[in-house]
N, C-alpha and C positions, 0 to 999 in steps of 0.2 A: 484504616488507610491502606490502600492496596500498593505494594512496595515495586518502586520501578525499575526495569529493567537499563541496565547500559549497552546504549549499544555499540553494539563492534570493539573496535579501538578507540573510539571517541570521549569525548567528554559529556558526550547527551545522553539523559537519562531520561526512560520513555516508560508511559503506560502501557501495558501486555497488549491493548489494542488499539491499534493509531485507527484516526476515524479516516474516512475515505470520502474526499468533496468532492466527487465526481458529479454527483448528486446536484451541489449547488448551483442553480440559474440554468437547471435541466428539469429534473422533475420536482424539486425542492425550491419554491421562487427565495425574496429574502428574510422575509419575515421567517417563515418557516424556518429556513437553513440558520438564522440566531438561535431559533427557538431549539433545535437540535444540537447545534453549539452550546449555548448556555448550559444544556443539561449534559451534555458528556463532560463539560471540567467541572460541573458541579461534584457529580458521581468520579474525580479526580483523574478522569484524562488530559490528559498534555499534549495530545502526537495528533498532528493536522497533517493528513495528504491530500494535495492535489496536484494539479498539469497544467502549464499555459495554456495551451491546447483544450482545455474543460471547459464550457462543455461548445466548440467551434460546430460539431455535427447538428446542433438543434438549428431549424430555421431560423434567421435571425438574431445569430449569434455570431459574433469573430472571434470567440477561442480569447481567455480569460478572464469569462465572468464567474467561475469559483472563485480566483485570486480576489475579485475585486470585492467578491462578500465576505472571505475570512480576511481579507484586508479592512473593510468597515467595520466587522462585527468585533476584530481587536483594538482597534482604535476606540469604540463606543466601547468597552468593557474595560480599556486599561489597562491591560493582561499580555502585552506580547511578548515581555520578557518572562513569564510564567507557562506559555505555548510552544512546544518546535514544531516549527511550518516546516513540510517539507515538498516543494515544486519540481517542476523537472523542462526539461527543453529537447527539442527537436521535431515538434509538431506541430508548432502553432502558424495558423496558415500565412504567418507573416514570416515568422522565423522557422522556416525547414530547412532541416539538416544538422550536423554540426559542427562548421567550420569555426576556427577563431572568432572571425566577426561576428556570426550569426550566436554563437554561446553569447557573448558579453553585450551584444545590442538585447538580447532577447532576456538575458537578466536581468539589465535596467531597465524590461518593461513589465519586468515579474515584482521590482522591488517598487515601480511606480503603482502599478494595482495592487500589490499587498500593502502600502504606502506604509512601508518599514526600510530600514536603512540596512540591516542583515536577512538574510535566506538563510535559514538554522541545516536545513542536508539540501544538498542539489545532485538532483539525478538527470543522466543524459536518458532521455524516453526510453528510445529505441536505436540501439548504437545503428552506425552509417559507416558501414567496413572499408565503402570507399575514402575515407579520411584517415590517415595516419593516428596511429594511438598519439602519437608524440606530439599532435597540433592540440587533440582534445585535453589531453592530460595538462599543456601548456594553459589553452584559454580558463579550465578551472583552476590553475594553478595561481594564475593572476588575482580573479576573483579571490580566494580564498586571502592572497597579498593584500587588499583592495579593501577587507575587509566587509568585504559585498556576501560572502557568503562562506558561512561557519565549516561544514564540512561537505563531504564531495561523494557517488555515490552512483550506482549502473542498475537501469533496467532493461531486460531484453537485447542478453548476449550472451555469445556463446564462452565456453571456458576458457577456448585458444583469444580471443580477443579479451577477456579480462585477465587472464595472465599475463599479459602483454603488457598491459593496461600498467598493471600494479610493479612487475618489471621495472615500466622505465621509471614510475613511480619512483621506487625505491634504487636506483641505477642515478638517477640524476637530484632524489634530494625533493621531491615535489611532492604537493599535493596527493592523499592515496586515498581509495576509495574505502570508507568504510561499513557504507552496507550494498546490498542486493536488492533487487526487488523481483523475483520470480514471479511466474506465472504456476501455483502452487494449490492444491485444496484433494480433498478425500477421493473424487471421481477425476483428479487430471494429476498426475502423482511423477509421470516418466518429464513432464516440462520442467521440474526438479532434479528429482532424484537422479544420482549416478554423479556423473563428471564436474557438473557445477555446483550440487551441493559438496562435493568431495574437497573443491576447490576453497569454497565458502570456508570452508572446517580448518584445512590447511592452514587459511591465510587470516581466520580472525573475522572475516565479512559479518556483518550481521545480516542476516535476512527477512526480508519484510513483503510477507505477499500480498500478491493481490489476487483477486477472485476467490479471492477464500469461500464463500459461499457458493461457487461456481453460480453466478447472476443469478442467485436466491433459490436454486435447486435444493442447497443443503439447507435450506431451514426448514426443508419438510412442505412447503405450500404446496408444491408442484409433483403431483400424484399421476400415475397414467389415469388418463379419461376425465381429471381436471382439468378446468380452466381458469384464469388466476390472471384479471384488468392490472397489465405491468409494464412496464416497458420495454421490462427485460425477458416477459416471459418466453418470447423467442430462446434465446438463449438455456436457458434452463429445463426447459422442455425435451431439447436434446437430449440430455440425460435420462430422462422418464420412464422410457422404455427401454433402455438397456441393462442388461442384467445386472452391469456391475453398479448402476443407481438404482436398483431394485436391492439389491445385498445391503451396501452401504445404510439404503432409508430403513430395512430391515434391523440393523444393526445399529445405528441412532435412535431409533423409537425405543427400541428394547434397553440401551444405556438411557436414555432421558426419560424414562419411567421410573427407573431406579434412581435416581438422582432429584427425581420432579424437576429437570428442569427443562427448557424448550430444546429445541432438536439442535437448532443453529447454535446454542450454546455448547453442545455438547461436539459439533465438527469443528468450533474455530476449536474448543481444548485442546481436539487431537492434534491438532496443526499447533497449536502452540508449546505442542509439547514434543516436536520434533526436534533433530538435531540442527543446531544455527537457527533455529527461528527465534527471534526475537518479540515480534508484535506481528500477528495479522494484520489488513486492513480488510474491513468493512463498511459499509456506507448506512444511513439510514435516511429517509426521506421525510421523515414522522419519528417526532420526538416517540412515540408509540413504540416502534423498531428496536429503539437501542437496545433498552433492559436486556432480552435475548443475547445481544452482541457484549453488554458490557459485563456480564452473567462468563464472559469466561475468564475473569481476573479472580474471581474466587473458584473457579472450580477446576479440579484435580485428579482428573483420570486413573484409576486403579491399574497397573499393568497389565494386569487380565481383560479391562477393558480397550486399552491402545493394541490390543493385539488380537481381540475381537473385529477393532475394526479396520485393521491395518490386513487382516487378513481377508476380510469381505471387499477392501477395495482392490486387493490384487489383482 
């Protein structure tokens, strides 16, 4: 049994890899997206991510049908006190922004499609600097009173704005945030590193990335002069031709030979075994996918290998 981590400050203890529903009722319909579910807690994961906002960009979509499939698929299995959900707000194209109202209407439509009575972390998407920390930190502060939602939690902001954050936090007695969710992985390292990981470490944050595969770059598919039927391959392709994802896939192939094990297993390690990181998130579409992804709760990087690859990504 692979032994969970705790994150932050909190009372939630998580699997090394939270899964990522971005996936679900995008390119994952529902059958599918159980079928994926079912087997990451089988193989003993616990940590569900997704966004009200997930996936609203697909045609014929309004933004909440992840929630409403790990909302079914926990109800059908029985399991939601054994699962932490963790959603977020400020995107969904009914609820943009984060004002007081817009947080606590957009929550009760997050707890209506996960049709659960707690949100185990809630994170604000993408903070909105035009809002006072003091109104945001208030609306989840309610919540968390409210018993609506377990703990509280920032993605996509800057250092001066979550210090701020945590400030009044702890200034007036409220709610404080106790993870992160950067925008983190082997070929994108400065959207971390420096001021807000420093910040992270200071203050106890846990951090929880995402794009840790930078949109499936790092599991090796996507090779220059490859072509790879994805959705993301846009995304990924980016990388290809750049040197420092020509280093990096250099230096993954050569650790997951010695290791025997897939590539993408061997980038989330390195990410999991940074400072403040807690649990990557990754997605999978195809129960097929995870193995790869769930392949880094047992494996443990040599120092001489984190520093193989820490120096190929510089």
């Amino acid at each position: 049994m692979t032994s969970l981590r705790k994150l932050g400050s909190s009372d939630l203890e998580v699997f090394p890899l939270a899964l990522g529903g971005n996936v679900f009722g995008w390119t994952a319909d529902e059958r599918t997206s159980f079928a994926v579910l079912d087997a990451y807690t089988a193989a003993g994961g616990n940590f569900i991510d997704t966004a009200d906002s997930y996936s609203a960009w697909v045609e014929g979509n309004q933004g909440g049908e992840s929630e409403t499939i790990i909302g079914k698929w926990a109800k059908a299995r029985g399991n939601r006190s054994d699962v932490v959900i963790a959603t977020k707000v400020s995107q969904h194209p009914e609820y943009q922004g984060l004002s007081a109202a817009t947080i606590k209407a957009a929550a009760d439509a997050s707890l209506r499609r996960l049709d659960t009575d707690y949100i185990d972390l809630y994170y604000t998407h993408f903070d909105k600097p035009e809002v006072p920390v003091e109104e945001i930190i208030g609306a989840l502060d309610e919540l968390v009173k409210a018993g609506k939602v377990r703990h509280i939690a920032a993605s996509n902001i800057t250092p001066e704005r979550l210090q701020a954050s945590l400030d009044f936090s702890d200034r007036e007695g409220l709610a404080r945030y106790v993870a992160l969710q950067p925008h983190y992985n082997l070929v994108s390292r400065d959207t971390y590193e420096g001021p807000l990981q420093d910040l992270a470490a200071r203050e106890g944050l846990a951090a929880v990335p995402y794009f840790s595969l930078a949109s499936g770059f790092l599991t090796g598919k996507y090779r220059p002069g490859t072509t790879v039927d994805s959705a993301r391959a846009g995304g990924a392709q980016k990388y290809a031709g750049t040197e420092r994802g020509r280093q990096v896939l250099a230096a993954l192939d050569e650790i997951a030979a010695a290791h025997g094990a897939p590539v993408a297993t061997v980038a989330l390690a390195w990410l999991a075994a940074q400072p403040t990181i807690t649990a990557p998130i990754a997605s999978a579409r195809t129960v097929e996918q995870l193995p790869a992804l769930l392949g880094v709760a047992g494996l443990t990087l040599t120092d001489a290998e984190l520093a193989r690859l820490t120096e190929a990504s510089a």
